[in-house]
C-alpha positions as CSV (number, residue, x, y, z in Angstrom):
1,X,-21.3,13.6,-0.2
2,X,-20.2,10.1,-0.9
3,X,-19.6,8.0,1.5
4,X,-16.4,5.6,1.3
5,X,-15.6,2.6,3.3
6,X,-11.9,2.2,4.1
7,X,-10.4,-1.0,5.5
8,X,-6.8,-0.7,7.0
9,X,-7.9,3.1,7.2
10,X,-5.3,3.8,9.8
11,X,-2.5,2.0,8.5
12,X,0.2,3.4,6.4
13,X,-1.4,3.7,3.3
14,X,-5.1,3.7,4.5
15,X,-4.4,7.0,6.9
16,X,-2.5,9.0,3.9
17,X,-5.7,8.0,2.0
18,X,-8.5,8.6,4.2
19,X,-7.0,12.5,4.3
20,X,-7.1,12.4,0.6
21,X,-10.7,11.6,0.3
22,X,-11.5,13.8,3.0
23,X,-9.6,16.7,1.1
24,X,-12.1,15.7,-1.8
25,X,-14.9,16.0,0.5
26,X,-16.0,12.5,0.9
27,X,-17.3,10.9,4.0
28,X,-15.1,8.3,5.2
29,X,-15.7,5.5,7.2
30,X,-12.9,3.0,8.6
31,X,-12.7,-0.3,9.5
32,X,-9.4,-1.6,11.5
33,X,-8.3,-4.6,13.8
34,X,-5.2,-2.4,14.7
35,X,-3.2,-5.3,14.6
36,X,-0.3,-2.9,12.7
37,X,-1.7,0.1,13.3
38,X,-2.1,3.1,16.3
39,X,-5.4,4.1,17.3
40,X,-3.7,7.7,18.1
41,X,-3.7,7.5,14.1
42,X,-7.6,9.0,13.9
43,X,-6.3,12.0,15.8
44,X,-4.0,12.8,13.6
45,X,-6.2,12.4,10.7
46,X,-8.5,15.5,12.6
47,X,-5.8,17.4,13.5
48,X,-4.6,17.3,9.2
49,X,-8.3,17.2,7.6
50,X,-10.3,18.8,10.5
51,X,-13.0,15.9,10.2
52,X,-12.5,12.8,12.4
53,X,-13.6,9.4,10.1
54,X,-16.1,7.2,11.7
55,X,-14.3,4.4,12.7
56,X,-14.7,0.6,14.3
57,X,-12.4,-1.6,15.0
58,X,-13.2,-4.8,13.1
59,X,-11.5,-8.3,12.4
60,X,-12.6,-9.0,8.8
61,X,-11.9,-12.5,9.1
62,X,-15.0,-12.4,12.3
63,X,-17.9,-13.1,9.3
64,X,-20.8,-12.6,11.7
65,X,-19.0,-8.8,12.8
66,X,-18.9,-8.0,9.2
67,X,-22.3,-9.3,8.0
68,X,-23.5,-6.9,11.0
69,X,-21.3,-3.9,9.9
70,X,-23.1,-4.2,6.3
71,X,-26.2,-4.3,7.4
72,X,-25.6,-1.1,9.5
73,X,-23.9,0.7,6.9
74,X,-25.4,-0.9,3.4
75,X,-25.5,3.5,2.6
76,X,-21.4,2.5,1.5
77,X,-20.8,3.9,-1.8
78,X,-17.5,2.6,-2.5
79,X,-14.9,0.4,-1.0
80,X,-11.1,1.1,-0.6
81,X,-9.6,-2.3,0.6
82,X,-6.1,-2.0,2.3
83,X,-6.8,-4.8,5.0
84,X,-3.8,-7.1,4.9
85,X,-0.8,-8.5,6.1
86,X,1.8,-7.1,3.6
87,X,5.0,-8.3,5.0
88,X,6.9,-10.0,2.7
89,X,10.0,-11.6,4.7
90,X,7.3,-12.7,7.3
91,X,5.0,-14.5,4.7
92,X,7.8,-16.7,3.8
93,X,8.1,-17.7,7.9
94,X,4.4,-17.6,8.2
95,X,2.7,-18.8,5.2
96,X,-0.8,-20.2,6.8
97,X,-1.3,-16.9,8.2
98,X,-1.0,-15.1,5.5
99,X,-3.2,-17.4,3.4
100,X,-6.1,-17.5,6.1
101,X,-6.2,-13.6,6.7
102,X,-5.5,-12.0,3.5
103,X,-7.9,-14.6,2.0
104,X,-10.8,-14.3,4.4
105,X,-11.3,-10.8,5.2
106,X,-11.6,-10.3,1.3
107,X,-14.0,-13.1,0.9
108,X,-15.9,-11.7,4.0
109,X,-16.1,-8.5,2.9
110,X,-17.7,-8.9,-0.8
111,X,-19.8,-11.5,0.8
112,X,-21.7,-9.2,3.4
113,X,-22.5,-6.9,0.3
114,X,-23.4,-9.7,-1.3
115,X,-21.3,-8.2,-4.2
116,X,-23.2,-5.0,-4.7
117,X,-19.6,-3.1,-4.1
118,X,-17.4,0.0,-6.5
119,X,-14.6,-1.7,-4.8
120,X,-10.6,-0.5,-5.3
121,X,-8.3,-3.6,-4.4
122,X,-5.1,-2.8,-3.0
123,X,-2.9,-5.0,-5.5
124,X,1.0,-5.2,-6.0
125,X,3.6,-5.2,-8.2
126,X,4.7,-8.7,-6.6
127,X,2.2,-10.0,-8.6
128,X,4.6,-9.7,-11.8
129,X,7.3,-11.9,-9.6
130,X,10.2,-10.9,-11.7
131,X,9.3,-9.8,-15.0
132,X,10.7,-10.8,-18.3
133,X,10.6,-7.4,-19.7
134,X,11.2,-3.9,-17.8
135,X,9.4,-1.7,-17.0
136,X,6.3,-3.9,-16.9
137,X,2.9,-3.2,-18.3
138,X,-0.1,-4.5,-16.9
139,X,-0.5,-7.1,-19.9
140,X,2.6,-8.2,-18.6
141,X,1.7,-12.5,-17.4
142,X,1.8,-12.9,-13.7
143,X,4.3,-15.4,-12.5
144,X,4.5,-17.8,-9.9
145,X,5.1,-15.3,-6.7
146,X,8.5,-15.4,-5.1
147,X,6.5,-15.1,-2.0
148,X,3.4,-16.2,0.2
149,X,2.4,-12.6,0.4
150,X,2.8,-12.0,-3.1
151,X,0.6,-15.1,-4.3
152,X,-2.0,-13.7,-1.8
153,X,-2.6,-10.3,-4.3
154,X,-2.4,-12.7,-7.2
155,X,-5.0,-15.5,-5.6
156,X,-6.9,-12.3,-4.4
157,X,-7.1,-10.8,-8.1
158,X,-8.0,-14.0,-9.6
159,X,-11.2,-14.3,-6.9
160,X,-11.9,-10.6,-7.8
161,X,-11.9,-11.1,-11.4
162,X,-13.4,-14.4,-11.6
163,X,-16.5,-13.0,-9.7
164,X,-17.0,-10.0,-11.2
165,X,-17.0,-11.2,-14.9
166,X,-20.2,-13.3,-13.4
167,X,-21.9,-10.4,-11.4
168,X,-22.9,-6.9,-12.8
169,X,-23.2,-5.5,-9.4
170,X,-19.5,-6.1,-8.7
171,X,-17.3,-3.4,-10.2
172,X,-13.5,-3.4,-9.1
173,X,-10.2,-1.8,-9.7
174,X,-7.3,-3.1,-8.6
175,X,-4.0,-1.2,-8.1
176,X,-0.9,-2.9,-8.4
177,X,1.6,-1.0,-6.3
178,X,4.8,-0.7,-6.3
179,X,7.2,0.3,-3.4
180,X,5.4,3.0,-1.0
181,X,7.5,5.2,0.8
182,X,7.5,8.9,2.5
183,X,5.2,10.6,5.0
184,X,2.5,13.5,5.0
185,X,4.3,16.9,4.4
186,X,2.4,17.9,7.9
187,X,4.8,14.8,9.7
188,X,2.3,14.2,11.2
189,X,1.1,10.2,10.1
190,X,3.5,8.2,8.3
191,X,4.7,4.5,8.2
192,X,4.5,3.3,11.7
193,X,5.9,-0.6,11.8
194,X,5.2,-3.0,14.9
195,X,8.6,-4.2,16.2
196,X,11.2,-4.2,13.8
197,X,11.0,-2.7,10.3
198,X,10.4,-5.2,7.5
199,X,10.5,-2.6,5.0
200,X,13.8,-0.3,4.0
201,X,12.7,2.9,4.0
202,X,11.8,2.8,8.3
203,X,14.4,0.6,9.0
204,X,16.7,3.4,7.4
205,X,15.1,6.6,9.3
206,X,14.9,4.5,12.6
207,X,18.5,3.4,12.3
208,X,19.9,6.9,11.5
209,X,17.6,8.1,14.9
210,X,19.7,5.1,17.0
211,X,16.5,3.1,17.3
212,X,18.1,0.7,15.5
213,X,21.4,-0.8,14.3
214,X,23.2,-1.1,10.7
215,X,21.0,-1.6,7.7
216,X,21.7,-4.4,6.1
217,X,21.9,-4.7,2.4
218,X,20.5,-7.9,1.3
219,X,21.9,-8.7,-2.1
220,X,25.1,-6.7,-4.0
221,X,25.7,-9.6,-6.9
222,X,22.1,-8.7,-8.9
223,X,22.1,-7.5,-12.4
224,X,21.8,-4.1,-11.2
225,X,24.1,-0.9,-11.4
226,X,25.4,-1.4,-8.1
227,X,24.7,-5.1,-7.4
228,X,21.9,-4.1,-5.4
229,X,17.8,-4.5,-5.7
230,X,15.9,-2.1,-7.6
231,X,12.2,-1.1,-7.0
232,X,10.4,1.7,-7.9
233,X,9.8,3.7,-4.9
234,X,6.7,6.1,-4.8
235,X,5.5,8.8,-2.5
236,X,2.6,7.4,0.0
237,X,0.5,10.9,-0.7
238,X,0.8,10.3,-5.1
239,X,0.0,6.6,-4.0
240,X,-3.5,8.4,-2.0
241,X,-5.0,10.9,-4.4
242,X,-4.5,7.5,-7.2
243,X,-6.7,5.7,-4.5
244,X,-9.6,9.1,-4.4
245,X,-8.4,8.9,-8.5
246,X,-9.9,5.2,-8.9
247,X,-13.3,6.0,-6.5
248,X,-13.8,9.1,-9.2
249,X,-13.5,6.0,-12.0
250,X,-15.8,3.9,-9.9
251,X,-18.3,6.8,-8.8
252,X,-18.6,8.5,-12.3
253,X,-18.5,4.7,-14.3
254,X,-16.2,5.6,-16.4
255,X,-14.6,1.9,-16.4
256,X,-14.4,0.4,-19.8
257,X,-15.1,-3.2,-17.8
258,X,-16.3,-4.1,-14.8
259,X,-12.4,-5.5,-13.5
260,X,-9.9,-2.7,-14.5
261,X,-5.7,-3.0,-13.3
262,X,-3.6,-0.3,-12.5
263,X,0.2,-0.4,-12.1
264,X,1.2,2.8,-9.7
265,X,4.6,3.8,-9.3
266,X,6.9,6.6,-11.0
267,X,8.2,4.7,-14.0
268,X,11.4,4.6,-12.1
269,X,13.6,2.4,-10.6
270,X,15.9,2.8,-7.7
271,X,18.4,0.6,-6.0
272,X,18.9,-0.1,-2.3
273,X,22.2,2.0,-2.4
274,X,20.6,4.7,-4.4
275,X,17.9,5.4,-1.9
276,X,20.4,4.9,1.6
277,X,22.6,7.8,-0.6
278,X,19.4,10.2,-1.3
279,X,18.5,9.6,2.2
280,X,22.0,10.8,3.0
281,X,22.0,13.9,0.7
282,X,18.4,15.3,1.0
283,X,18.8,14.5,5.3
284,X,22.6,15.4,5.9
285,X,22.7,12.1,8.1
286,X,25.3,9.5,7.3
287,X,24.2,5.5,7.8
288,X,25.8,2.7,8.9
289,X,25.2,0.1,6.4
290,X,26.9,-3.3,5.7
291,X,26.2,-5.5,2.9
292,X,24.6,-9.1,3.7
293,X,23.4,-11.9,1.0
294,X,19.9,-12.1,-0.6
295,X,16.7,-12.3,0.8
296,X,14.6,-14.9,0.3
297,X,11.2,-13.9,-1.7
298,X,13.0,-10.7,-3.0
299,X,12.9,-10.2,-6.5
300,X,16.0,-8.7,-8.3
301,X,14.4,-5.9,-10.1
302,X,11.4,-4.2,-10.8
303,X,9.7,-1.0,-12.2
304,X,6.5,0.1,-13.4
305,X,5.0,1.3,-17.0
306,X,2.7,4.1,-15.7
307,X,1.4,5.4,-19.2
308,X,-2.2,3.6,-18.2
309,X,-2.6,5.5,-15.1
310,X,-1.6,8.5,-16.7
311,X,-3.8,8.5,-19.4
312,X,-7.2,6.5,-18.3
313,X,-7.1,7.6,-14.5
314,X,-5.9,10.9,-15.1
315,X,-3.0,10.1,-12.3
316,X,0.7,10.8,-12.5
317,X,3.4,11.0,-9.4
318,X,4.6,14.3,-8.7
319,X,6.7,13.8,-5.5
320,X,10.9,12.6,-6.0
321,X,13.1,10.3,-4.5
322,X,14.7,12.9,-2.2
323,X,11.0,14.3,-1.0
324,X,9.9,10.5,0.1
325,X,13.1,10.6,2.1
326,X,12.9,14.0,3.6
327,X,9.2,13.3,4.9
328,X,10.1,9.9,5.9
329,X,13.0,11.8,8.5
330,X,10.8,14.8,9.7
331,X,8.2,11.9,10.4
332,X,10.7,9.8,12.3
333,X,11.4,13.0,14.3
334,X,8.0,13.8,15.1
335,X,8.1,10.4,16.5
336,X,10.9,10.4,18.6
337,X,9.5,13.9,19.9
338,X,5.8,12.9,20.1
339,X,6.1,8.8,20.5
340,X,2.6,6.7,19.8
C-alpha cells in the first residue's frame, strides 16, 4: 500500500481527496494547521471510508516542525499539496500574508525532503489571469495575476518548475483548477468556510438556509450572456479521483517530464446567474439576489480546454451543474442539522 502525504487533508478539497485515495486503497497521512478547517472533518472521513488517516496538525511555515515530520515519515511516497490560503478577495486586502504563507509552507516542504518528492501541486486557473483565447489550453502564456492569490500559484509554479528541471529526484504535477464546487453524495464533508463565505457556491446555500443575507452579484456589464462572470464550475469528487489520477502518473512514472500541467475543469463555462438559477431548479429554493458592481481581482471569463487530462491522465468530469448544486444544499442541511 502506498503511502500518501496530504497537506490541507481536511479542507475542502483535501478531505474529498483523502476519501478518494482511501477508496483506491492508499494510506493517507494528513498534515493541517486547521486554520480553515474542522477537526470533526477526520470523523467524517471514517465514518465515509471506514479508515481514519493519520493526522497532525502542523504549520508548514514552523521549518523546524516540518524538518522533524520528514524525518519521522521519510516512508512518504507521494505528496498531494493543498496547503494554502485560496481566498481571492482577501489576498487583495492582505497581500503579505498571502505571499509569506503560500510561499513558505511550499519552500518548507520540498526542503525537508530535500527534493526527493512525486509531488501533485494544487495549481489554478488564475494563473491564466484573463486569457486571450477561450477555452484555454495549458500552452496558453500566464499573465500578470489579477490577484495576490493568483500570483502566489504562478510564483509557486515557477519555484516548482525551476527546481525540478535541475533535480532528478523532484517530479511534480501541477493541476490548474478551475472553480470547485459541490459536496460528497454521503453530505457528509463538504465546503466548510470560516466566517463569511468568499466563494459563491456557500454563500448561495448558506443564504437560501437564512444564515446569511442577499447574494450579491458582483459585475452584470461583462462580455458575457447575461452581463455576469463566467467560470467553469467542477464537482469537488471529479476534482479528487483527478488528484488519486495524477499519484497513479507519479507512482507508475508514466510522466513524459519531470514537471507536467494539468488544467481540470468540465470544458464549460457558467455564469454567476446561471448557477443561482440551477441552484434554484435542481433545489426548489428561490434566492434573494441583487446585483452589485465588480469585484476587484475577478476576472471576466474563464473556462478550461480538458482534452490533456482526458487523454494523458485518463481523467474526465462526470458530475453536472445541477449535481454540484444539489450536494452543495443536502450538505448545508446536514449542517444546520449536525453543526461543526
Amino acid at each position: 500500500m502506498a503511502k500518501v502525504l496530504v497537506t490541507g487533508g481536511t479542507g475542502f478539497i483535501g478531505s474529498h481527496t483523502v476519501v478518494e485515495l482511501s477508496n483506491a486503497g492508499y494510506e493517507v497521512v494528513i498534515i493541517d494547521d486547521l486554520s480553515n478547517s474542522n477537526p470533526k472533518i477526520l470523523d467524517q472521513i471514517e465514518t465515509i471510508t471506514g479508515t481514519r488517516p493519520k493526522f497532525e496538525k502542523i504549520d508548514l511555515c514552523d521549518e523546524e516542525k516540518v524538518k522533524d515530520f520528514a524525518v519521522r515519515h521519510n516512508d512518504i511516497d507521494g505528496v498531494i499539496h493543498f496547503a494554502a490560503f485560496k481566498a481571492v478577495g482577501e489576498s487583495v486586502q492582505q497581500p503579505l500574508r498571502y505571499y509569506r504563507n503560500n510561499f513558505y509552507s511550499l519552500i518548507n516542504l520540498i526542503s525537508s525532503y530535500n527534493s526527493k518528492l512525486k509531488l501533485v501541486f494544487s495549481s489554478s486557473c488564475t494563473v491564466y489571469g484573463q486569457p486571450d483565447v477561450l477555452p484555454v489550453t495549458e500552452a496558453a502564456p500566464t499573465k500578470k495575476a489579477e490577484s495576490p492569490y493568483g500570483n502566489t500559484k504562478q510564483i509557486a509554479e515557477e519555484i516548482l518548475q525551476d527546481i525540478s528541471a535541475v533535480t532528478p529526484t523532484l517530479n511534480v504535477i501541477s493541476l490548474r483548477y478551475f472553480n470547485p464546487v459541490g459536496a460528497h453524495a454521503t453530505a457528509l464533508i463538504g465546503e466548510l468556510p470560516i466566517g463569511v463565505p468568499q466563494n459563491l457556491v456557500p454563500f448561495i446555500t448558506q443564504s437560501a438556509i437564512g444564515k446569511r443575507g442577499p447574494i450579491t452579484v458582483y459585475g452584470s456589464d461583462y462580455d458575457t450572456p447575461d452581463g455576469s462572470a463566467v467560470r467553469d464550475y467542477i464537482h469537488v469528487v471529479d476534482l479528487a479521483k483527478a488528484h488519486v489520477a495524477a499519484i497513479k502518473r507519479l507512482e507508475n512514472n508514466q510522466m513524459a517530464a519531470n514537471y507536467e500541467v494539468f488544467n481540470l475543469g468540465t470544458g464549460k463555462g457558467s455564469t454567476v446567474l446561471e448557477v443561482i438559477h440551477a441552484f434554484e431548479n435542481s433545489t426548489g429554493q428561490k434566492l434573494n439576489y441583487a446585483i452589485g458592481p465588480r469585484r476587484g481581482g475577478d476576472v471576466e471569463k474563464v473556462w478550461g480546454d480538458v482534452s490533456k487530462s482526458q487523454s494523458e491522465l485518463g481523467w474526465k468530469a462526470e458530475l453536472d451543474l445541477s449535481e454540484m448544486m444539489r450536494s452543495a444544499w443536502n450538505w448545508e442541511k446536514y449542517l444546520q442539522d449536525n453543526p461543526f
